[in-house]
C-alpha positions in Angstrom: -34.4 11.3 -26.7 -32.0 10.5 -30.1 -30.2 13.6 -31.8 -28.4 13.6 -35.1 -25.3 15.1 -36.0 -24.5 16.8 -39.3 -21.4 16.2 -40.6 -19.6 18.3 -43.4 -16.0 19.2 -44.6 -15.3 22.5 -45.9 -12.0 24.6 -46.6 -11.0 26.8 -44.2 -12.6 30.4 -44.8 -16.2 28.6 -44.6 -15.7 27.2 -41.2 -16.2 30.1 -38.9 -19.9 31.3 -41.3 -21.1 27.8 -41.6 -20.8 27.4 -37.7 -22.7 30.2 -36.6 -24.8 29.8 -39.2 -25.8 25.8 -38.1 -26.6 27.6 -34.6 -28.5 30.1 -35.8 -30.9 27.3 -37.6 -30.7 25.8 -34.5 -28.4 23.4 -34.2 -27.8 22.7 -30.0 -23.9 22.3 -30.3 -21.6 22.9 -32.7 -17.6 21.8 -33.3 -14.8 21.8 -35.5 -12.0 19.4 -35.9 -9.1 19.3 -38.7 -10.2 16.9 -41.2 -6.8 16.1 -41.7 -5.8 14.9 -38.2 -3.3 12.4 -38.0 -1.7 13.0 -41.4 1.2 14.5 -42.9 -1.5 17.5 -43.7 -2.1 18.0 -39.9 -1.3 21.5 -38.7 -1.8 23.6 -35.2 -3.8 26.6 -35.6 -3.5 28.4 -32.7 0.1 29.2 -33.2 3.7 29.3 -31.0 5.2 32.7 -30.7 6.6 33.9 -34.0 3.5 31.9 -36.1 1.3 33.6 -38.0 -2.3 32.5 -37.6 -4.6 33.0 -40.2 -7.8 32.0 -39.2 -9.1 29.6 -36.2 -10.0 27.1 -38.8 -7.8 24.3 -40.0 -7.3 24.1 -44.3 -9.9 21.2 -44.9 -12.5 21.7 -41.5 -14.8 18.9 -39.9 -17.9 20.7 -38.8 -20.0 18.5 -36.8 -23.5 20.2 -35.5 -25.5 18.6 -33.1 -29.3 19.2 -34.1 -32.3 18.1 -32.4 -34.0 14.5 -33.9 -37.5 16.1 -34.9 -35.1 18.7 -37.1 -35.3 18.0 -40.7 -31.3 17.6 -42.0 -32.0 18.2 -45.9 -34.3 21.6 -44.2 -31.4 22.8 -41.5 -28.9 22.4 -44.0 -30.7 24.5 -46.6 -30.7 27.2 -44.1 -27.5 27.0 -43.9 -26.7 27.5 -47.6 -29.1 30.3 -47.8 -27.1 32.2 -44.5 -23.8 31.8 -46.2 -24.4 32.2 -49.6 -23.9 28.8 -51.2 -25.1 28.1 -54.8 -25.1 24.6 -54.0 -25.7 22.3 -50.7 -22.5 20.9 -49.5 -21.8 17.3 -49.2 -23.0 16.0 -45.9 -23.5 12.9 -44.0 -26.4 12.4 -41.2 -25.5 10.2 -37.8 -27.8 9.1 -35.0 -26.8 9.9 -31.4 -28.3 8.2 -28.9 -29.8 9.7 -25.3 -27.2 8.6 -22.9 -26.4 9.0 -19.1 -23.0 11.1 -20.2 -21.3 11.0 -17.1 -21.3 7.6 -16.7 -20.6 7.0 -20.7 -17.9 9.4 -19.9 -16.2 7.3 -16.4 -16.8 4.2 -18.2 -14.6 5.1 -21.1 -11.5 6.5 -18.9 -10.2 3.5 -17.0 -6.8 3.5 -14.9 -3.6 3.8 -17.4 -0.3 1.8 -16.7 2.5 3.2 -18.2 6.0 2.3 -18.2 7.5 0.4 -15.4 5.3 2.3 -12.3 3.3 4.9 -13.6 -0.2 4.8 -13.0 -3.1 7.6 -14.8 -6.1 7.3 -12.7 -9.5 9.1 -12.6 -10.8 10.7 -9.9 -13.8 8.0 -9.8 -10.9 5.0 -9.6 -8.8 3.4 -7.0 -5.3 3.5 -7.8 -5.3 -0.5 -8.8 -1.7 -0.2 -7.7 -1.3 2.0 -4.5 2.9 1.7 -4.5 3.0 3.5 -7.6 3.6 6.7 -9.2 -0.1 7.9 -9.2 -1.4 10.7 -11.3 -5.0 11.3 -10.5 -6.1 13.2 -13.8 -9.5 13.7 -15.3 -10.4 14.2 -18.8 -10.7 17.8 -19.7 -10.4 20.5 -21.8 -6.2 20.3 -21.7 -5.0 18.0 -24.2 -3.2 15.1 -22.0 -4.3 12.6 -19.5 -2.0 9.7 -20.7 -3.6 8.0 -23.6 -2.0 8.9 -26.8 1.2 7.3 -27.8 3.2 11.1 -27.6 2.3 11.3 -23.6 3.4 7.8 -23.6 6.3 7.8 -24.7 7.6 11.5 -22.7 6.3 9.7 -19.3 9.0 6.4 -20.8 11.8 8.1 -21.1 11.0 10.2 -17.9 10.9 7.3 -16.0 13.7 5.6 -17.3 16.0 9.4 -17.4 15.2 9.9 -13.7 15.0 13.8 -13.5 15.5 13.7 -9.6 16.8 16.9 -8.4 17.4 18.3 -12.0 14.9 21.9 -13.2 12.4 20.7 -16.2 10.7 22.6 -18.9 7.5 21.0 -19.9 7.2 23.5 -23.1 3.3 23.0 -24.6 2.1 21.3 -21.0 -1.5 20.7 -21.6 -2.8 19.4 -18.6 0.5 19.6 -16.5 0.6 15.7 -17.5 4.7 15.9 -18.1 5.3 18.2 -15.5 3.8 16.7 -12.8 5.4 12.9 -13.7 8.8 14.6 -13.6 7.6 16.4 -9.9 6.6 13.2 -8.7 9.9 11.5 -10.0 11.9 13.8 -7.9 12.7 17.1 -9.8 14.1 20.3 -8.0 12.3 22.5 -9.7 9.3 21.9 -12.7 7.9 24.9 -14.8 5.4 24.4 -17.4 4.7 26.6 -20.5 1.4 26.7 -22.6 0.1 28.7 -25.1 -3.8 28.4 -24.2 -4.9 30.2 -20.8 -7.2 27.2 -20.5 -4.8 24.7 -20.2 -2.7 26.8 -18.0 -6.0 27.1 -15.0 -6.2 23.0 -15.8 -2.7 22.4 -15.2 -2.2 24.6 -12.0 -5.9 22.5 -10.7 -3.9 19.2 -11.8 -0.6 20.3 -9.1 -3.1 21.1 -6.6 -4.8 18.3 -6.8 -1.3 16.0 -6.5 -0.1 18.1 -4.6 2.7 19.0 -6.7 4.6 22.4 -6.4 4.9 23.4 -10.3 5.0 26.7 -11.8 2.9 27.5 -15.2 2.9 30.3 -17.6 2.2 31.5 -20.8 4.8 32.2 -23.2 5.2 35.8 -22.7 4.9 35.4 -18.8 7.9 33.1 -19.2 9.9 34.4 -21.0 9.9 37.6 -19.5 10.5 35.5 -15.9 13.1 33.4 -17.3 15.0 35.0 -19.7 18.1 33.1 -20.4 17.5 30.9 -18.1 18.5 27.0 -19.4 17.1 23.9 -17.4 18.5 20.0 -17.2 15.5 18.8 -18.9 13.8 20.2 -21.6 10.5 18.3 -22.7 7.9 19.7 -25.6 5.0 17.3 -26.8 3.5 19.5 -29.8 3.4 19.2 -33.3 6.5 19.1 -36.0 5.3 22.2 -37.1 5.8 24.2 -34.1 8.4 22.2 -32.8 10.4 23.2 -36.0 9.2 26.6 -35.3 10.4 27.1 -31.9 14.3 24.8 -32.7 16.4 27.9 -31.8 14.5 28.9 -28.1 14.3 25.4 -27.1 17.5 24.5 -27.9 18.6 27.3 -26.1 16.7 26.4 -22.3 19.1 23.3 -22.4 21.7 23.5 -20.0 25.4 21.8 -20.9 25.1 18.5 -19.8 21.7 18.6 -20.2 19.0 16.8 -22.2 16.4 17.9 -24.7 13.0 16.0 -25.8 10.3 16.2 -28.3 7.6 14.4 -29.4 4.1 15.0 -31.2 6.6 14.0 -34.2 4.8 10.9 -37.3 7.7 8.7 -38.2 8.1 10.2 -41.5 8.6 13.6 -40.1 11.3 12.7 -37.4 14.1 13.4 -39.9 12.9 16.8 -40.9 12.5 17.9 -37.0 15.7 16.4 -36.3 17.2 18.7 -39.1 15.8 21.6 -37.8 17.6 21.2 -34.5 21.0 20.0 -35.5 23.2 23.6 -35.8 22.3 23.1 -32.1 21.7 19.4 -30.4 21.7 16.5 -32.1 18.6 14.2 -32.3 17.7 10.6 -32.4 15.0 8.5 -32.1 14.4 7.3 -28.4 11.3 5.1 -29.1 8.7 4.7 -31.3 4.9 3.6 -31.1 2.0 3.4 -33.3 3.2 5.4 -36.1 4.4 8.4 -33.7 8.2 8.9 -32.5 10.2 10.6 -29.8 13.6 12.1 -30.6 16.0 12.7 -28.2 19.3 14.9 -27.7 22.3 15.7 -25.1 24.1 18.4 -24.7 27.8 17.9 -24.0 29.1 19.9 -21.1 30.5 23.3 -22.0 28.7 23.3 -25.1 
């Protein structure tokens, strides 16, 4: 059986009506990415403590809706317009799907990751292909990290080549757990793991589990109630410049003297901005870069 995808961009205060309204005309799934992923426009909707959220939608929405191949486009569509009040049918493009076996399209497109010197990323379905190294057996989910963009890249880097043993780390916007449990496996005294979505948090504490790795998670409030002032050696946040700019005074405030402090999820063109943000505090630099995406990194003198 073939589907078809409907795909439309809208601004922001149509996303949410034109969603259920592609469900009610019976679409079988529906989604919604920011159109403006990977650009200077990208933003996080879903906030960091002290944001304002404004709607679960991003400014300029992707809405894809999965309908069903004997379903008429031009017909669902007009349904749509009727349900949400639309004078006019918006622009939209029609793409085939093909039936698939989606398990194995799914296995066949997450292969074993080598990263760094010794780190290895492998699925649950894959041998490690090299048993003496540091394996992470992750699994694509609903957390955002299993090793394949440049920003988890370039963390796991520098926390191979930083060496965290017997040093506490804060992995501030964990995902998955990804950071965190690299830094358990490479030896760390202590590992706790912050993350805004409750979703992420359950996926993380199944990824410890699962390598056995003894790492505490929590949402913000949790943690900041359970570690008020406290500071840690390492200090590592993979976000967004947006947030990260957001949250420069707490984070810069969990790194101990003598410590070191992190952050990535930064374009290029925004490192100098994020490292403005932070400098009445730590002074950033640029660690690495790769494809188009940067991490900056600090120290904090002792008795700072």
């Amino acid at each position: 059986m073939t589907w078809n995808e409907i795909v439309i961009e809208v601004e922001r205060n149509y996303a949410e009506a034109l969603s259920d309204a592609f469900m009610d005309a019976g679409a079988v799934s529906v989604s919604v990415e920011d159109a403006d992923e990977g650009t200077a426009a990208e933003k996080p909707i879903f906030g960091e403590p002290g944001m304002v959220v404004e709607a679960a939608a991003w400014e300029r929405s992707r809405i894809v809706a999965l309908i069903p191949a004997d379903a008429v486009p031009e017909s669902v569509m007009a349904q749509v317009a009727v349900a949400c009040g639309l004078e006019a049918l918006p622009d939209y493009i029609v793409r085939e799907v093909a039936e698939q076996d989606w398990v194995r399209l799914t296995q066949s497109q997450f292969e074993p990751i080598h990263i760094g010197r010794n780190i290895w990323v492998v699925p649950s379905w894959h041998d490690a292909p090299d048993p003496n190294g540091l394996i992470l057996e992750l699994d694509p989910g609903l957390a955002f990290g299993t090793g394949s963009h440049p920003t988890t890249r370039l963390c796991m880097e520098w926390l191979e080549v930083h060496a965290p043993a017997g040093k506490t780390v804060l992995d501030y916007g964990c995902g998955s757990g990804i950071l965190a449990l690299v830094a358990s496996k490479l030896g760390a005294f202590e590992v706790t793991g912050v993350d805004i979505d409750p979703q992420a948090i359950l996926a993380a504490r199944e990824n410890a589990t699962r390598n056995r790795c003894q790492i505490a998670f929590h949402l913000p409030d949790e943690f900041a109630a359970q570690a008020e002032g406290r500071t840690f050696d390492v200090v590592v946040a993979n976000i967004l410049s947006s947030p990260l700019k957001l949250l420069a005074p707490m984070l810069a405030s969990r790194v101990a003297p003598g410590g070191s402090l992190l952050l990535s999820g930064i374009l290029e063109r925004q490192a100098d901005e994020v490292a403005e943000a932070y400098a009445p505090w730590i002074g950033m630099n640029v660690w690495k870069a790769q494809d188009g995406w940067v991490a900056l990194y600090g120290h904090l003198p002792d008795g700072s």
